[in-house]
Phi, psi and omega in degrees: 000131215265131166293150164290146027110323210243337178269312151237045185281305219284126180267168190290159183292338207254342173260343188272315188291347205271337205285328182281328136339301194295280188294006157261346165287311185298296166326299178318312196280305181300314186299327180308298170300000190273178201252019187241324150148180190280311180321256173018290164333292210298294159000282192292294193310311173324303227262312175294331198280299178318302140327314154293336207253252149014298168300300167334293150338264195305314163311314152286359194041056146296154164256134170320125163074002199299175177295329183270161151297099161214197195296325201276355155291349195255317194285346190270345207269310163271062098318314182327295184286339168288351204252318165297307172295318157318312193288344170249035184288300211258008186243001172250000000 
């Protein structure tokens, strides 16, 4: 029986969380060196994550809420992290 397109497209859970690690150190690491300060940097670097993230998403056609592990969990996870960063933006 022919697997769907989308089925076998999909990576194991464990490379999508180790991928997202990876691009939350590349980040973390780029807002250290930015000249806008580290909160700010980090925001802006997020915020930009979402968006690449999102786009990805829709250029490949993920599904939304699907079973697998994909970019649109990576655009919900930094949303998460972009909102955490704000909240301690405005609390410092």
């Amino acid at each position: 029986m022919p697997q769907s397109s989308n089925t076998s497209q999909a990576l194991s859970p464990a490379r999508v969380i180790a991928r997202f690690a990876v691009r939350v150190v590349v980040l973390g690491a780029f807002a250290a060196f930015g000249s806008i300060g580290f909160v700010r940097g980090l925001a802006t670097l997020l915020w930009m994550s979402i968006i690449l993230c999102a786009a990805v998403a829709v250029l490949r056609r993920e599904e939304l809420l699907g079973a697998v592990l994909n970019h649109w969990d990576e655009c919900a996870a930094f949303g998460a992290l972009f909102a955490l960063v704000q909240l301690v933006d405005e609390q410092s």
